[in-house]
Backbone as JSON, one array per atom type, in Angstrom:
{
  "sequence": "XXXXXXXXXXXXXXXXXXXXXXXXXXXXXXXXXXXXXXXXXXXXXXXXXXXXXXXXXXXXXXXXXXXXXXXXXXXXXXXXXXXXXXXXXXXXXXXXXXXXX",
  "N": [[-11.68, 25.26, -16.75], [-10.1, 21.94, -16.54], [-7.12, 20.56, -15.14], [-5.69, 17.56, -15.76], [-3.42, 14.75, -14.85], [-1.46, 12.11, -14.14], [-0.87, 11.42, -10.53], [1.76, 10.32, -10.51], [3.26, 11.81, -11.92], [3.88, 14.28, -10.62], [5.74, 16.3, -9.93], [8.93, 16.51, -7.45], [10.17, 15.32, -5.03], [10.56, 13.97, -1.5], [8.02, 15.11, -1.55], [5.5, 16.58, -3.68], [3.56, 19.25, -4.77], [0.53, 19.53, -5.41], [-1.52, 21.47, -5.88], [0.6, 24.31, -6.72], [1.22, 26.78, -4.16], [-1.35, 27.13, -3.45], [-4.23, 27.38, -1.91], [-6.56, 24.75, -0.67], [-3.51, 23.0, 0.59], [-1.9, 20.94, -0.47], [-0.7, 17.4, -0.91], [1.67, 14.92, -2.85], [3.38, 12.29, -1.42], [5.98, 10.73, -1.38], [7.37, 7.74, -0.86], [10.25, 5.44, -0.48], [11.02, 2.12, 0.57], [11.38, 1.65, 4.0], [11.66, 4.39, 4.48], [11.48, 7.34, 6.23], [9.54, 10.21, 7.42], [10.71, 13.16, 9.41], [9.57, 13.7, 12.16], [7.12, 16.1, 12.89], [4.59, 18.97, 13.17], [1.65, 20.8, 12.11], [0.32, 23.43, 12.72], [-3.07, 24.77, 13.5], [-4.25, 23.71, 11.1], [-5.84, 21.0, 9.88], [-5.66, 17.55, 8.74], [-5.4, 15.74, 6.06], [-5.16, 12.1, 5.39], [-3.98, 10.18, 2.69], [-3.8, 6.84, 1.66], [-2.6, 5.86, -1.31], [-0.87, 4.0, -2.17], [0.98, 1.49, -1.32], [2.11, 0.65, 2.16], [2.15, 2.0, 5.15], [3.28, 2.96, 8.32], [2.06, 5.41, 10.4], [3.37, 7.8, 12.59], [1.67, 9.5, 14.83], [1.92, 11.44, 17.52], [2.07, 9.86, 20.32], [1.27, 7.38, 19.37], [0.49, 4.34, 17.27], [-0.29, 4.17, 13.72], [-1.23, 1.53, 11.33], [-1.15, 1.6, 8.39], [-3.26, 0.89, 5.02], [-3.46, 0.58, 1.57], [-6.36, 2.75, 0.49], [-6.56, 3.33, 2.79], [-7.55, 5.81, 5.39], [-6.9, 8.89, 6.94], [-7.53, 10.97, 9.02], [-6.71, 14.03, 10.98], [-5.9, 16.45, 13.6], [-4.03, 19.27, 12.69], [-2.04, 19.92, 14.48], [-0.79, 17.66, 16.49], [2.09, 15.78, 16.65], [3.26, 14.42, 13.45], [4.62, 11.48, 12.03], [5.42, 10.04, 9.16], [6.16, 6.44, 8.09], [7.44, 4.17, 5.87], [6.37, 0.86, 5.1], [6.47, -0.29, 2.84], [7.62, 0.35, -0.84], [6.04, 3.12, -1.16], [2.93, 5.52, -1.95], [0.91, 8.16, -0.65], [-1.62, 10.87, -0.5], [-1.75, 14.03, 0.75], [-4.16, 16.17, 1.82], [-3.86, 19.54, 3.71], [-5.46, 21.31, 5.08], [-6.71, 24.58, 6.22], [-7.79, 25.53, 9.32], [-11.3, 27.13, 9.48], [-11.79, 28.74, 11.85], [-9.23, 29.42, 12.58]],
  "CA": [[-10.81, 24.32, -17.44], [-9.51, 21.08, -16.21], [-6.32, 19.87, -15.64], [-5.66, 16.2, -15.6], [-2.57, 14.47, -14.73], [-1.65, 11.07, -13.31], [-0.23, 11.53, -9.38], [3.15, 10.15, -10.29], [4.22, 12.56, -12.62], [3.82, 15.72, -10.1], [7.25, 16.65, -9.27], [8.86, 16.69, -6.41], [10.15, 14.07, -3.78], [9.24, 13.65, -1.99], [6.7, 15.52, -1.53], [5.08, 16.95, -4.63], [2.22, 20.06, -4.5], [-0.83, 19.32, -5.89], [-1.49, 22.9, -6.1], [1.67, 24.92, -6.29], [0.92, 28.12, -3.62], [-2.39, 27.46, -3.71], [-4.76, 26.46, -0.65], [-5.99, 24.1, 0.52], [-2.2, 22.47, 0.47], [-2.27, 19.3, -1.0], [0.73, 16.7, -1.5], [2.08, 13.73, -3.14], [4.08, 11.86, -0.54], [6.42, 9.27, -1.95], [8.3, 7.32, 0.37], [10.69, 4.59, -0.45], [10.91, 1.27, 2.05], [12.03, 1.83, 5.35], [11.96, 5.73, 4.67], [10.39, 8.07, 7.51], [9.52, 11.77, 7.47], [11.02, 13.24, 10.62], [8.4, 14.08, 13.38], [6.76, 17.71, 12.81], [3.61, 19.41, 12.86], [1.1, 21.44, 10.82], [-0.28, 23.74, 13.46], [-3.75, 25.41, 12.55], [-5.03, 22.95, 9.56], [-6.49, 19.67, 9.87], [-5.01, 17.09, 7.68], [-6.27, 14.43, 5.68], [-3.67, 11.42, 5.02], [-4.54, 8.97, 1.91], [-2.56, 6.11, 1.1], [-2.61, 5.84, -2.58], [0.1, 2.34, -2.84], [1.74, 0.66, -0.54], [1.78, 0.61, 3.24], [2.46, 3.58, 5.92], [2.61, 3.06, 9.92], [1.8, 6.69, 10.45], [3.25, 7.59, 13.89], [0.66, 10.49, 15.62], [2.32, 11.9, 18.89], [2.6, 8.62, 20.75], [0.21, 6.17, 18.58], [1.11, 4.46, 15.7], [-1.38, 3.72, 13.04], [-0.78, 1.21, 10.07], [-2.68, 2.09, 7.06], [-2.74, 0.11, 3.47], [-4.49, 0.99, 0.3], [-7.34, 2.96, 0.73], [-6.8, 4.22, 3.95], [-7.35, 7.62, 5.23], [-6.39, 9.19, 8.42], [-7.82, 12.5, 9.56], [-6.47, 14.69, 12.35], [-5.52, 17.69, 13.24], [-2.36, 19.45, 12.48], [-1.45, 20.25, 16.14], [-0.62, 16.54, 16.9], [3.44, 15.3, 15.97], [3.32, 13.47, 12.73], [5.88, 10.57, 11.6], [5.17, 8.51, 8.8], [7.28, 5.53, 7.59], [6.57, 3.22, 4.71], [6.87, -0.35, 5.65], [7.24, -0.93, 1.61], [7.55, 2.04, -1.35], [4.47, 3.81, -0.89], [2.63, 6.99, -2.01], [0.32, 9.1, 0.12], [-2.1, 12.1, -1.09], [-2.63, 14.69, 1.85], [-4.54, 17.25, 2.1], [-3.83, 20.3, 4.57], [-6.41, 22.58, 5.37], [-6.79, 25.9, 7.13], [-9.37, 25.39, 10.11], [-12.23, 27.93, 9.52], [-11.5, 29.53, 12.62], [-7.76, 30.22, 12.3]],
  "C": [[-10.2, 23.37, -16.42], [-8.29, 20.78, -16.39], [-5.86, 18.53, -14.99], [-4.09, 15.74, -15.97], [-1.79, 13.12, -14.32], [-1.14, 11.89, -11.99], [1.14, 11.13, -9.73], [3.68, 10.86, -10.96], [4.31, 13.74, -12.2], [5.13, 15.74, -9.99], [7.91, 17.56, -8.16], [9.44, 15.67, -5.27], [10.89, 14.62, -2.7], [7.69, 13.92, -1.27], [6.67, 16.55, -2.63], [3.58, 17.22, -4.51], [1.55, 19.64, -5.99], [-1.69, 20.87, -6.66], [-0.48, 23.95, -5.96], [0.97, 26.28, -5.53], [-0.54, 28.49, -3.6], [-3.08, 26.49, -2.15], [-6.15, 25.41, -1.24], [-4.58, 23.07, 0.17], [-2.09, 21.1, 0.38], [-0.97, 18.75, -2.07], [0.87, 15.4, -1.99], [3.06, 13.72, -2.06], [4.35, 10.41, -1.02], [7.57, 8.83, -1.36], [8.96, 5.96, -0.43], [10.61, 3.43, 0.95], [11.53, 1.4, 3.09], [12.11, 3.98, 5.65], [10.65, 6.43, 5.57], [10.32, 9.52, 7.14], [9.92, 12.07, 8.44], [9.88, 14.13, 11.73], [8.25, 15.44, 13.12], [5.16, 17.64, 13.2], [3.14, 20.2, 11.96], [0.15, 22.41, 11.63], [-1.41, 24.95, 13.03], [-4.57, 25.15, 11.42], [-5.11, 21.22, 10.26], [-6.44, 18.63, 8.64], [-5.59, 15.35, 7.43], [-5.3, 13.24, 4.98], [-4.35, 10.28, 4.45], [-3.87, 8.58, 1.38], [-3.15, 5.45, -0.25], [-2.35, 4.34, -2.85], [0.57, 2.28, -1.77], [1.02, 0.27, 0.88], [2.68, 1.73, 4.32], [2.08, 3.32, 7.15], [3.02, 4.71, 9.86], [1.85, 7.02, 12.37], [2.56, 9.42, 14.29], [1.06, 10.68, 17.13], [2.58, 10.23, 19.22], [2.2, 7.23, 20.88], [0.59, 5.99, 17.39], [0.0, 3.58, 14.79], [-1.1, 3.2, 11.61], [-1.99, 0.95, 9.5], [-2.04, 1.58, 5.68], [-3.65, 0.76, 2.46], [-5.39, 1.46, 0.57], [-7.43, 3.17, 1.65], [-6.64, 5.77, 4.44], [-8.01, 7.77, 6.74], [-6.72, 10.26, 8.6], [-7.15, 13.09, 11.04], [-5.85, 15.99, 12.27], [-4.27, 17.7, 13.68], [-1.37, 19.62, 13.7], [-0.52, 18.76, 16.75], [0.66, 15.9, 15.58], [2.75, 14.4, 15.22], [4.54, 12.95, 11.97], [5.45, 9.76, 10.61], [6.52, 7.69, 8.29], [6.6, 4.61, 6.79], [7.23, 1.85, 4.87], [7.24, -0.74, 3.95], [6.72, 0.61, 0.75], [5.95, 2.01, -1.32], [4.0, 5.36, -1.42], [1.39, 7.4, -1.59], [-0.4, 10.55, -0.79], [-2.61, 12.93, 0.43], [-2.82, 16.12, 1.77], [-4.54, 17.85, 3.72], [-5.01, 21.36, 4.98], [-6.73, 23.23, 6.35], [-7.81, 25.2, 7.83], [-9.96, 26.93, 10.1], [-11.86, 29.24, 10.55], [-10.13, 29.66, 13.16], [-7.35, 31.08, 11.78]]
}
């Protein structure tokens, strides 16, 4: 069975699971303008960062990568991530275990 939903009505901000408790860990990420996540990691999973709307400089340890519609950022979770949304924006990322973790 399917279930079908739009992305903006997950709940949650802002970040909103995709799968509640379920792997691979997958989020809505809805950022207002000027709003940042504060620098972390995800150590262990390899993460896949897709910008849904807006725009997102996505800062990666000590590189910063601006991504618009349709962009998608891979890396792994080991490496500080910051994003900030230069205007409101929403993000879909998937987390996932690496194989050999």
């Amino acid at each position: 069975m399917a279930t079908v939903e739009s992305l903006s009505a997950l709940e949650g901000d802002p970040h909103a699971a995709v799968f509640p408790g379920a792997e691979p860990k997958t989020v809505r990420l809805s950022l207002d303008a000027d709003e940042r996540i504060a620098p972390h990691t995800h150590p262990g999973r390899d993460i896949v960062f897709y910008v849904v709307d807006g725009a997102v400089d996505l800062d990666l340890d000590d590189e910063t990568h601006s991504l618009d519609v349709g962009d998608v950022a891979r890396f792994a979770g080991e490496r500080e991530i910051s994003p900030v949304a230069r205007e409101p924006s929403t993000a879909l990322l998937v987390l996932a275990r690496r194989a050999d973790d």
